[in-house]
Backbone as CSV, one residue per row, in Angstrom:
resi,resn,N_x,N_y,N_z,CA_x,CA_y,CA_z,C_x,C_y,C_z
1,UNK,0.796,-1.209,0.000,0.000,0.000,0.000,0.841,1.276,0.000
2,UNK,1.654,1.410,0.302,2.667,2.744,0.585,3.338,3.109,-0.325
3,UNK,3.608,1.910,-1.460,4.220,2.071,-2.604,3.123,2.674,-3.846
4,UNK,2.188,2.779,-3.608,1.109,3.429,-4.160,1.952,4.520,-5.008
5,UNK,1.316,5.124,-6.330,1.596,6.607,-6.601,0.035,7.371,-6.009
6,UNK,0.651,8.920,-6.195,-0.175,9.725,-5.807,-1.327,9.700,-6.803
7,UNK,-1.494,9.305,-8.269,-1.893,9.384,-8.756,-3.483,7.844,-9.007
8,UNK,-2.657,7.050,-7.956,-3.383,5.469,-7.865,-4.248,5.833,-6.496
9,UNK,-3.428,6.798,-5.697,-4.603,7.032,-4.291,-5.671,8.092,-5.177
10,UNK,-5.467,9.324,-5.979,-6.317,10.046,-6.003,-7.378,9.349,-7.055
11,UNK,-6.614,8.065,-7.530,-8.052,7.144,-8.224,-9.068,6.523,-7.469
12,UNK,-8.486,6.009,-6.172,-9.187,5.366,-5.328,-10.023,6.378,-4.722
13,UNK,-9.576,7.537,-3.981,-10.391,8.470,-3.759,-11.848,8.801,-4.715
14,UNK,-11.002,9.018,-5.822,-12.337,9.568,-6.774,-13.290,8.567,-6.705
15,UNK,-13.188,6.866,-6.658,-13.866,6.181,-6.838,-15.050,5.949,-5.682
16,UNK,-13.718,6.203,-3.998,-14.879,6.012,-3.282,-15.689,6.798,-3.121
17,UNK,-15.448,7.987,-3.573,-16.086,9.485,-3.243,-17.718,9.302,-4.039
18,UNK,-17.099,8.828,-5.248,-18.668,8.744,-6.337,-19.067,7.817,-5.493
19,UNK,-18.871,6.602,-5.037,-19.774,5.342,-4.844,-20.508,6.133,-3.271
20,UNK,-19.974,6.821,-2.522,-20.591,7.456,-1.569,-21.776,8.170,-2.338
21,UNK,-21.429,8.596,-3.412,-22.260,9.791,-3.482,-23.795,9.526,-4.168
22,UNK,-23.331,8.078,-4.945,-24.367,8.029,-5.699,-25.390,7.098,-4.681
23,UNK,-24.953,6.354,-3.692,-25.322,5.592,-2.977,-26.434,6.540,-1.739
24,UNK,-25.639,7.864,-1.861,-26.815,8.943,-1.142,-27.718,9.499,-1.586
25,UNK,-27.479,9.755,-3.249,-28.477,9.998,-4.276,-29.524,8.903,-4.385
26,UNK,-28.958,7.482,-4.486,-30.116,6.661,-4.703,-31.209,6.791,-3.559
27,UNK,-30.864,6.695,-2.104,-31.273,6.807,-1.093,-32.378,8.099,-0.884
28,UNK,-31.912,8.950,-1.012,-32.477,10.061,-0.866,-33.474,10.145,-2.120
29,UNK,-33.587,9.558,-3.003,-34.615,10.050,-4.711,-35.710,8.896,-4.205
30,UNK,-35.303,7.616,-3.603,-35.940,6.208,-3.510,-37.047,6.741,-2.308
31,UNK,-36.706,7.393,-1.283,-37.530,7.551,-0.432,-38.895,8.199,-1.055
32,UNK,-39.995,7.628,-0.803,-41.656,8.478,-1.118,-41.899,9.237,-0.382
33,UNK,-42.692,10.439,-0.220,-42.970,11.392,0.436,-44.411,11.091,0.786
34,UNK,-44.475,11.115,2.442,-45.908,10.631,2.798,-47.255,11.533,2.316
35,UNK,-48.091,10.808,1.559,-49.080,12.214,0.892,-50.014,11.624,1.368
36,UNK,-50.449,12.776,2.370,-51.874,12.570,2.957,-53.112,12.767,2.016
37,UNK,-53.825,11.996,1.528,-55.014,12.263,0.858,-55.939,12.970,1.430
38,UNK,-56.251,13.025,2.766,-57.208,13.851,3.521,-56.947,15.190,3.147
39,UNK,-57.644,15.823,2.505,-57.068,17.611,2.666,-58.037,18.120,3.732
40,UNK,-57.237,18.728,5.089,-57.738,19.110,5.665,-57.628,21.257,6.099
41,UNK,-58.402,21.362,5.421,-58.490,23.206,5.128,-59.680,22.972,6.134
42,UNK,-59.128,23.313,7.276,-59.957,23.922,8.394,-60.066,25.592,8.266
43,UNK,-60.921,25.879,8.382,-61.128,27.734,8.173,-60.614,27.957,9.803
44,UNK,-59.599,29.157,9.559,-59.036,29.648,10.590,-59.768,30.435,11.894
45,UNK,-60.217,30.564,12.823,-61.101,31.696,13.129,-60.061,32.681,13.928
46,UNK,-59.945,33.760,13.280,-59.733,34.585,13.458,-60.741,35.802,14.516
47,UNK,-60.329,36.766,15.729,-60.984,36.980,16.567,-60.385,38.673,16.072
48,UNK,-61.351,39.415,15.318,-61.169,40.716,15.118,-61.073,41.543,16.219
49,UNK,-60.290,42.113,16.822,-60.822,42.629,17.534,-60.279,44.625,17.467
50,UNK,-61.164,45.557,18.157,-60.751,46.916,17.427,-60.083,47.546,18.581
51,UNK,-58.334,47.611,18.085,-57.433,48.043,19.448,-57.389,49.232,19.685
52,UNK,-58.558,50.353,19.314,-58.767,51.618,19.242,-59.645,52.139,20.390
């Protein structure tokens, strides 16, 4: 391993770097986003009141 060139580590680097990266991409795109079908639009009540 030590006899490596600089040029054989910065391959290995590059390689593990992508396999990290795409491995977080897959992860992160694969997940579904929970979609509530209920739409719930409750009307707000609002309490006017006159601070005058």
């Amino acid at each position: 391993m030590p006899q490596m060139m600089p040029m054989e580590w910065m391959t290995l680097y590059i390689t593990f770097m992508m396999t990290f990266l795409m491995f977080n991409i897959m992860n992160y795109f694969t997940q579904s986003p929970n979609t509530t079908t209920t739409k719930s639009t409750s009307a707000i009540s609002v309490n006017k009141m006159n601070w005058k």
